[in-house]
C-alpha positions as CSV (number, residue, x, y, z in Angstrom):
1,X,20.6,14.8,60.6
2,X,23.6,17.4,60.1
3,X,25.7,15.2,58.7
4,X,23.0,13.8,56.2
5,X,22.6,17.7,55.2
6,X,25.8,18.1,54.6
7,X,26.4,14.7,52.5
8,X,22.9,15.3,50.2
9,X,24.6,18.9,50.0
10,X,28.4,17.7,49.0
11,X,26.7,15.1,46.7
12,X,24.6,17.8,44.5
13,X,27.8,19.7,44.1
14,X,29.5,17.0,42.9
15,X,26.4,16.8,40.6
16,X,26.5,20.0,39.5
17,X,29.9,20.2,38.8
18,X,29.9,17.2,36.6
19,X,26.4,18.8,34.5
20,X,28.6,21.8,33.8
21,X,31.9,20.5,32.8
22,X,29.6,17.8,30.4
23,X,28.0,20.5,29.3
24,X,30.7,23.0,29.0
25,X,32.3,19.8,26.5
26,X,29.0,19.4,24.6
27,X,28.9,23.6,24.2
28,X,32.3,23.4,23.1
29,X,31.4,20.4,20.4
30,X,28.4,22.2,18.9
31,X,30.1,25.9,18.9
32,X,33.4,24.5,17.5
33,X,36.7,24.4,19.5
34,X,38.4,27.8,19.4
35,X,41.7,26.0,18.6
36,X,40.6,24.2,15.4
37,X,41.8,26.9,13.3
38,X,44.8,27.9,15.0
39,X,45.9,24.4,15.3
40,X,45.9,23.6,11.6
41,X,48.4,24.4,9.4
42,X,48.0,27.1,6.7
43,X,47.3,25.7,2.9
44,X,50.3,26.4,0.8
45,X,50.9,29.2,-1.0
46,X,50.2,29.0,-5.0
47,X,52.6,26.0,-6.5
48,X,53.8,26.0,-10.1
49,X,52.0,24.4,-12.6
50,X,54.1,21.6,-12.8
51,X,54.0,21.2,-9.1
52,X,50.5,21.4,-8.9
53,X,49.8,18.1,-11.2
54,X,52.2,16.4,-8.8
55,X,49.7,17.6,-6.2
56,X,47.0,16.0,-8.4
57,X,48.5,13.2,-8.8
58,X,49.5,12.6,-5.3
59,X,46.0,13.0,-4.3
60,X,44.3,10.9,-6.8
61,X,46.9,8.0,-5.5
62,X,45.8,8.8,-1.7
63,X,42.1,8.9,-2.4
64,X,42.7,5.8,-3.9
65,X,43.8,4.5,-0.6
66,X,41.3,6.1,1.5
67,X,39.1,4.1,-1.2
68,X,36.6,7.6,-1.2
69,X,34.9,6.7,-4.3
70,X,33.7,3.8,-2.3
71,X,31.0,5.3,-0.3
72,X,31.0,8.4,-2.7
73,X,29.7,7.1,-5.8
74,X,26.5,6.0,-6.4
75,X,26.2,3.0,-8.1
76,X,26.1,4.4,-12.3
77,X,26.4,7.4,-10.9
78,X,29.3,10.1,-12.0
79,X,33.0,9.7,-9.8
80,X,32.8,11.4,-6.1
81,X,29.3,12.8,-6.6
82,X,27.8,11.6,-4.0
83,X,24.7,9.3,-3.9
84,X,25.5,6.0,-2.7
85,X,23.3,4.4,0.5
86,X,25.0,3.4,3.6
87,X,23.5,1.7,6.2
88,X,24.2,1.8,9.7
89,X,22.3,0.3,13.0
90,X,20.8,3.9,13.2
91,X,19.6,4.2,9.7
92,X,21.1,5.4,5.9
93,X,23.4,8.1,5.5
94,X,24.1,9.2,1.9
95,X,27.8,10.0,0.6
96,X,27.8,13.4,-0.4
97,X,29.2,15.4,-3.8
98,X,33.2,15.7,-3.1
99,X,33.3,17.3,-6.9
100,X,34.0,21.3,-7.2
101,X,30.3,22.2,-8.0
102,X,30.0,25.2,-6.1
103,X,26.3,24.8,-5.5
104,X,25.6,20.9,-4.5
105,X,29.7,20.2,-3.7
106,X,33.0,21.2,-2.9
107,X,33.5,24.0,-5.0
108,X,33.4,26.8,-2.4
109,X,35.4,24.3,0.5
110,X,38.8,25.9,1.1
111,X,42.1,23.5,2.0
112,X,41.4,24.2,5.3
113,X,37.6,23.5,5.4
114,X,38.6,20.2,3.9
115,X,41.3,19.6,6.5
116,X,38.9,20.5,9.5
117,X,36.3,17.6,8.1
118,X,39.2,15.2,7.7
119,X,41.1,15.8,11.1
120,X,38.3,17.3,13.1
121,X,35.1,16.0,11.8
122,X,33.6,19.2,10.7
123,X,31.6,20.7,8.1
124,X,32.4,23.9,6.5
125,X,29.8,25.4,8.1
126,X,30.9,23.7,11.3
127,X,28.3,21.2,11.6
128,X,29.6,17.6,12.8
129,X,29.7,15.1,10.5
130,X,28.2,11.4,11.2
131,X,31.5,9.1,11.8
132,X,30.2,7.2,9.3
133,X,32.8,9.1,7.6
134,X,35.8,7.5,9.5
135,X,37.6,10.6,10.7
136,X,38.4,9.0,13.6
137,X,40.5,7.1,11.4
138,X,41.1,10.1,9.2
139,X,42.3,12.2,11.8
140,X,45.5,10.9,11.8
141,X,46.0,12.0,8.1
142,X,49.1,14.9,7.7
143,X,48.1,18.1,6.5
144,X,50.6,17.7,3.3
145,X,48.3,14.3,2.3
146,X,44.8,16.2,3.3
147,X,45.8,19.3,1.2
148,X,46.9,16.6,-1.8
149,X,43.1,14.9,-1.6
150,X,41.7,18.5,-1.7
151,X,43.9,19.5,-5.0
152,X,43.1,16.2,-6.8
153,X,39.2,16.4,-5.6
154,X,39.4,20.4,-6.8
155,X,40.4,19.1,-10.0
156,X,37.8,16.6,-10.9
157,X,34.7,17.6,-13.4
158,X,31.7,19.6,-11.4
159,X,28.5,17.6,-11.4
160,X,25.1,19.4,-10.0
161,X,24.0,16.9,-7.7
162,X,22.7,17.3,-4.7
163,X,23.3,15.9,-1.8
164,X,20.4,13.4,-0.5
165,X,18.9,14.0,3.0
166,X,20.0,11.5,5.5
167,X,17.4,9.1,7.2
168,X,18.5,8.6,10.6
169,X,16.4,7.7,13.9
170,X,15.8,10.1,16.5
171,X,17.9,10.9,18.5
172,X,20.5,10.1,16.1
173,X,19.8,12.5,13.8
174,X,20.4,15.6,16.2
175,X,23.7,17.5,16.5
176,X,23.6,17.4,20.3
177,X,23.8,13.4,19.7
178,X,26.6,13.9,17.8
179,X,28.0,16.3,20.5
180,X,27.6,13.9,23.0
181,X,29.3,11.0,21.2
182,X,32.6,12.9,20.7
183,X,32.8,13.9,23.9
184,X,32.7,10.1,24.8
185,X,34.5,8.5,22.0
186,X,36.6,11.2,19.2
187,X,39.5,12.7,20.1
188,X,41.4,14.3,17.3
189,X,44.6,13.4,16.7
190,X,47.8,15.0,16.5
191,X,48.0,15.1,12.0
192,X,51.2,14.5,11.8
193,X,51.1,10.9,11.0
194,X,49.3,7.7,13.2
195,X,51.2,6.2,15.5
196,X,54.2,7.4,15.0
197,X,57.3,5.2,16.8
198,X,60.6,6.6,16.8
199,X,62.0,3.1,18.2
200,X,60.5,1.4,14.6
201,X,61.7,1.8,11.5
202,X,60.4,4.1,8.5
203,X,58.6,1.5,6.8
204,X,56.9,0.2,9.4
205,X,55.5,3.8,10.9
206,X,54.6,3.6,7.1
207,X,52.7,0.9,7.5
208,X,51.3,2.3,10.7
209,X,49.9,5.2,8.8
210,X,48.4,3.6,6.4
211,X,46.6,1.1,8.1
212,X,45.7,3.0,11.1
213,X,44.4,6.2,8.8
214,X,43.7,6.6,5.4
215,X,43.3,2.6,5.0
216,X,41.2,3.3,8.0
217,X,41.5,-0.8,8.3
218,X,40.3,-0.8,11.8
219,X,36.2,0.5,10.4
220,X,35.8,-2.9,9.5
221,X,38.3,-5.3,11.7
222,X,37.8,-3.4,14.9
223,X,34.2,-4.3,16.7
224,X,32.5,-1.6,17.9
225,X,30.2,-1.2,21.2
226,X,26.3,0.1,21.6
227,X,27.1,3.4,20.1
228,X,28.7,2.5,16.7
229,X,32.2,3.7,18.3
230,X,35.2,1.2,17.6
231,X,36.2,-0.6,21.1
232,X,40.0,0.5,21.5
233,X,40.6,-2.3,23.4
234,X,40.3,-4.3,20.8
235,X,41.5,-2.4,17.9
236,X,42.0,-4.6,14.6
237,X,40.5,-8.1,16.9
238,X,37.7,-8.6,14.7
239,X,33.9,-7.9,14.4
240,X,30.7,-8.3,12.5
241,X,30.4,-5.4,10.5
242,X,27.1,-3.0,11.3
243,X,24.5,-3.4,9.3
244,X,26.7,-5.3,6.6
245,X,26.0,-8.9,7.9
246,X,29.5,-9.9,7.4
247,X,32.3,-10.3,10.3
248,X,35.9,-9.1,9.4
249,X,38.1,-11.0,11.2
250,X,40.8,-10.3,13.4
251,X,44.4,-8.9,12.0
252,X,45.8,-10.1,15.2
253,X,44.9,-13.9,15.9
254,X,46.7,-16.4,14.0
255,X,43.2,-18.6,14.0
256,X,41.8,-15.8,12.1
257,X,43.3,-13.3,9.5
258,X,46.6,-12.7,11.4
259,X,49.3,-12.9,9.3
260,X,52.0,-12.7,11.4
261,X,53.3,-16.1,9.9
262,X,53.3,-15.8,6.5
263,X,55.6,-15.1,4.4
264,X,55.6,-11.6,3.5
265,X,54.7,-11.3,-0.4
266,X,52.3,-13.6,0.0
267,X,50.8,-10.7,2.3
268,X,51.7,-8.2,-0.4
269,X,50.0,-10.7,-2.9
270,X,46.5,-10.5,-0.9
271,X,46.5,-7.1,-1.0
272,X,47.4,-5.9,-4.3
273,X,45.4,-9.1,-6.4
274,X,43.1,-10.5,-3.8
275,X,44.8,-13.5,-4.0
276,X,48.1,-15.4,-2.3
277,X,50.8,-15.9,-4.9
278,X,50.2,-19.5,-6.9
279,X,53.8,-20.4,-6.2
280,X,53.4,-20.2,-2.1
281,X,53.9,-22.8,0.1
282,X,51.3,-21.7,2.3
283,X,47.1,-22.7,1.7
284,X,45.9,-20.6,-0.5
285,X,44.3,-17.3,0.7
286,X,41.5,-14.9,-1.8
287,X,39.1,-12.3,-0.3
288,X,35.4,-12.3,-0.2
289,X,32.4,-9.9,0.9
290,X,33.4,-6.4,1.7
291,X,36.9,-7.0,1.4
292,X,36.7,-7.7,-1.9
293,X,35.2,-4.5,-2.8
294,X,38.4,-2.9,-0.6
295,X,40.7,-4.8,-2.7
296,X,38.6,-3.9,-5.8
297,X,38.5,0.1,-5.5
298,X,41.6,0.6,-2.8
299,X,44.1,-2.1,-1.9
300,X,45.1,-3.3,-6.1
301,X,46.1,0.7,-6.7
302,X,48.8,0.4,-3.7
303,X,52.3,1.2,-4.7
304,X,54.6,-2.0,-3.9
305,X,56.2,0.4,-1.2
306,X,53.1,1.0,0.4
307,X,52.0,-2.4,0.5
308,X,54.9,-4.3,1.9
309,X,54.1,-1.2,4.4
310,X,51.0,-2.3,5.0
311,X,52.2,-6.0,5.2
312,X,55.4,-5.3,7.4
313,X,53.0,-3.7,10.2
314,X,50.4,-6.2,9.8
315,X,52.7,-8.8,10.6
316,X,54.1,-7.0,13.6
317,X,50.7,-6.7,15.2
318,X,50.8,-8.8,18.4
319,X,49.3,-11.7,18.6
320,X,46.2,-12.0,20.2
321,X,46.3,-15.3,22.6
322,X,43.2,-17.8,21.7
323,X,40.5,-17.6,24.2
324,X,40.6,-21.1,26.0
325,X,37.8,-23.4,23.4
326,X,35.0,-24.8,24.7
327,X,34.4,-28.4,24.0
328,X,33.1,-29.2,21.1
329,X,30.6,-31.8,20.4
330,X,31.2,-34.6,17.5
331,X,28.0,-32.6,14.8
332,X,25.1,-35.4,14.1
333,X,25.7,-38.3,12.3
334,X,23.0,-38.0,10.4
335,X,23.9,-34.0,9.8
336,X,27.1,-35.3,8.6
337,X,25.9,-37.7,6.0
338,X,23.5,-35.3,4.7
339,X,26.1,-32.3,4.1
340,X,28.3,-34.6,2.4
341,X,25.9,-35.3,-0.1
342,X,25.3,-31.8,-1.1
343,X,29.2,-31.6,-1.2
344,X,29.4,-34.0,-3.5
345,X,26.7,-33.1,-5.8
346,X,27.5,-29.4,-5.5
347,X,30.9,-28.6,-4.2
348,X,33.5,-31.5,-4.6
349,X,33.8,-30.6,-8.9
350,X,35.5,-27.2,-7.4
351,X,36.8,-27.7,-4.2
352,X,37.8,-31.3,-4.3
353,X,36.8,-34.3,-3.0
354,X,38.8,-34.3,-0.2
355,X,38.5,-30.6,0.6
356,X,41.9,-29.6,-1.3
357,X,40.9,-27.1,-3.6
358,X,42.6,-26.1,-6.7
359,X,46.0,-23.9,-6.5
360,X,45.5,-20.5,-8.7
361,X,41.7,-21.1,-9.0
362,X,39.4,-22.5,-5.9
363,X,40.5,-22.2,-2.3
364,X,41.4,-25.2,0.0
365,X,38.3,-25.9,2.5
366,X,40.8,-28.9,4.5
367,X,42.2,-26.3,7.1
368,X,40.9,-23.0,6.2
369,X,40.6,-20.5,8.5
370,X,37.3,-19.0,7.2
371,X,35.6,-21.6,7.3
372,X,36.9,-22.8,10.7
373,X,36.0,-18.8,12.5
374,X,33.9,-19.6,15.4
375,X,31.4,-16.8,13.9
376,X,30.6,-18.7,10.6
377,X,28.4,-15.9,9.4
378,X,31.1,-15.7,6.4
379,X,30.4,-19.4,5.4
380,X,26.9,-18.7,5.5
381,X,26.6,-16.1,3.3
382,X,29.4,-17.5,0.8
383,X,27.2,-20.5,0.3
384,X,23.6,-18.5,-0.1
385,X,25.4,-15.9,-1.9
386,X,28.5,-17.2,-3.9
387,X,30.8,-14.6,-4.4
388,X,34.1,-13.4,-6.9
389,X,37.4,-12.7,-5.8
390,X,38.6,-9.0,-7.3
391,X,39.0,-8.2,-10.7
392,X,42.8,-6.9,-10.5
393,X,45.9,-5.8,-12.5
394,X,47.4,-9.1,-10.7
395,X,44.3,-11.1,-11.3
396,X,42.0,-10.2,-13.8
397,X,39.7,-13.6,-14.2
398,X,39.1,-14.3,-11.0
399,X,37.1,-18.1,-10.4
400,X,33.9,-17.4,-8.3
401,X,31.3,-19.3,-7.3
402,X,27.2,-19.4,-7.6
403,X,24.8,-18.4,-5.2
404,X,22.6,-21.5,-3.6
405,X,20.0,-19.4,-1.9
406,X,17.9,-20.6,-4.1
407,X,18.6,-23.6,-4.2
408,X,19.1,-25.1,-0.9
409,X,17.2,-24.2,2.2
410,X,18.3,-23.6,5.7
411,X,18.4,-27.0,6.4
412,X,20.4,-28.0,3.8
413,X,22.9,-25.0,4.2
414,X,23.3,-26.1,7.2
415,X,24.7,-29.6,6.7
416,X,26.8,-28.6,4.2
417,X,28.8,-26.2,6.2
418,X,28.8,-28.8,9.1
419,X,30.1,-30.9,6.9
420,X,32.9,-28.8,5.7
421,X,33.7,-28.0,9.0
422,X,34.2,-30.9,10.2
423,X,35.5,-33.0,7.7
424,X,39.3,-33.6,5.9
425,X,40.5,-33.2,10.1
426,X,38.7,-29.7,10.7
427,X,37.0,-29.3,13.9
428,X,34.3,-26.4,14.4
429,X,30.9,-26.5,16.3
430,X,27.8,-27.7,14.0
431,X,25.2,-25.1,12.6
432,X,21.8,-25.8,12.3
433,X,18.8,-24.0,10.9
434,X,18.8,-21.4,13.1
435,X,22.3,-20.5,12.8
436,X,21.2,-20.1,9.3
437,X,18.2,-18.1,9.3
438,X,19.8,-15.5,11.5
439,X,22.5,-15.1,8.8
440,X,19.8,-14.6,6.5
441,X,17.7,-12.1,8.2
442,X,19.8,-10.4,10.5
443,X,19.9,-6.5,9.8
């Protein structure tokens, strides 16, 4: 009975040791950790004038990359002020007013306030901030690029517009939530550059950067567990996107968006015009969905330096070995003969009879890899939504094609991307109505 006592006794110590150290880390999220400020760098002193446009400059190139105006600008609404909806499996956050308003923006943010939300994930007046905002990607931005952002942001036109109240679900919408997910899953980083190798070369620790922080690349392509935190087991292998309804596939598997084997411009191509180079010898390649947008607002305003960055580390990314396949069974005859026939009718004046596409204006289905991803939530919503490739310097009359949600029903969207899947020697598991209305109605 002693020795019970003494176990039961030994046990709640443990216990209570582990309550205060968790809450000793939660206390230290709310209150702010003491080193934040000593940590970061001092903003410059007062440049010339001359070397304060460069600053501008410099900024409005990296904001570019960071793609800012994506999620803050509402849609008609002014550059950077704030507005737009985003949703997320907890509920919508609103981008907030980056312009130098003093009442409703940034206007009274110092260089260093705007460096602690970047690399810490902090307000000005210390509150955390919803990852939504991907400092956990940001993090990893240097000081010098942070304090550029800040200069080009300071320099935009003031607009009076309030930031809208997020809707988030309890308990989501508390700071001690917050608290408690950065003590599980944010760790700052080290702002001097994301993974940094001294055994690559510069352009690839270039690319590195890039991709790993302002690109933040890895809020999309990286899936993310229960909590909305991105699984760094995993980082860049692929995932549906929360609350988007569309998967990015993974930068790492060659059965998916690796690009490992390509050559490298047409890598540069994709992301500067949306589209592979005509004169490749590879299939052609264009982006869709999300990516599109990325390409649209971000990717096309790369310098060529910064892209074959981009492209050099993408294509060093290790490859990802294939899971073994399951079997897969021969689709339905019948399944078959009726998605052909809405190929033909609908598809084969674009994409060919025989699947082939046309170089320079509608992709190859025979062999591609997005419609052969074993999550074909992509296909779906391509053929109930239709879609454009960018608008870009590289390519500015992109083809596109219609929606035919409409038009078709589940069943019918169904056999047609069976039948694409399976036809012209492509191999992929059948869909059938179900597959389709989840597409539809998932949230």
């Amino acid at each position: 009975m002693k020795r019970v006592r003494w176990t039961l006794a030994l046990v709640l110590l443990v216990l209570l040791v582990l309550a205060g150290a968790v809450g000793a880390l939660l206390l230290r999220e709310l209150q702010g950790a003491g080193e934040e400020g000593a940590a970061a760098a001092r903003a410059p002193a007062a440049a010339s004038a001359a070397a304060q446009a460069d600053l501008r400059a410099r900024g409005a190139y990296l904001a570019r990359v960071g793609n800012c105006m994506g999620c803050h600008t509402a849609r008609g609404g002014a550059p950077y002020a704030g507005g737009r909806p985003i949703e997320t499996p907890f509920g919508t956050l609103y981008g907030p007013n980056l312009t130098p308003d003093a009442q409703t923006g940034l206007g009274r943010w110092t260089a260093d306030d705007f460096w602690r939300a970047l690399h810490h994930g902090r307000a000005r007046d210390g509150r955390l901030l919803y990852p939504a905002f991907p400092y956990p990607d940001y993090t990893h931005v240097t000081r010098a690029d942070a304090d550029a952002i800040y200069a080009y942001l300071q320099s935009l036109p003031p607009v009076a517009q309030p930031s809208r109240a997020h809707a988030l679900r309890f308990p989501y919408d508390t700071q001690l939530a917050l608290a408690a997910w950065r003590v599980l899953f944010f760790t700052p980083g080290r702002g001097d550059g994301a993974a940094a190798d001294p055994a690559r070369d510069a352009q690839w620790n270039r690319g590195a950067y890039l991709v790993n922080g302002l690109a933040h690349c890895g809020a999309c392509h990286t899936p993310r567990n229960l909590l909305g935190a991105s699984r760094a087991d995993r980082a860049l292998g692929g995932g549906l996107i929360p609350a988007q309804n569309w998967y990015a596939p993974a930068l790492d598997a060659a059965s998916e968006a690796g690009v490992a084997h390509w050559p490298l411009d047409d890598v540069v191509a994709l992301l500067r015009t949306g589209v592979t180079r005509a004169a490749s010898a590879t299939p052609q390649a264009s982006v869709s969905g999300p990516m599109a947008e990325v390409v649209f607002g971000s990717t096309q305003y790369l310098s060529e330096e910064d892209a074959r960055a981009m492209a050099v580390y993408l294509q060093a990314l290790p490859e990802r070995a294939a899971p073994p396949a399951p079997p897969i069974a021969a689709p339905p005859r019948r399944l078959m003969q009726r998605g052909a026939e809405i190929y033909h009718d609908h598809c084969a004046q674009c994409h060919g009879a025989q699947g082939q596409g046309e170089r320079g204006a509608f992709p190859a289905l025979a062999g591609n890899r997005a419609v052969l991803l074993a999550e074909p939530t992509n296909l779906v919503r391509m053929i109930l939504q239709g879609g454009y490739a960018p608008a870009t310097a590289g390519n500015p009359r992109p083809y596109g094609m219609p929606p035919y949600h409409q038009l078709l029903g589940d069943e019918d969207v169904a056999a047609v991307a069976t039948f694409v899947r399976n036809a012209w020697g492509n191999h992929a598991a059948a869909l059938d109505t179900i597959d389709v209305y989840h597409v539809r109605e998932r949230r």
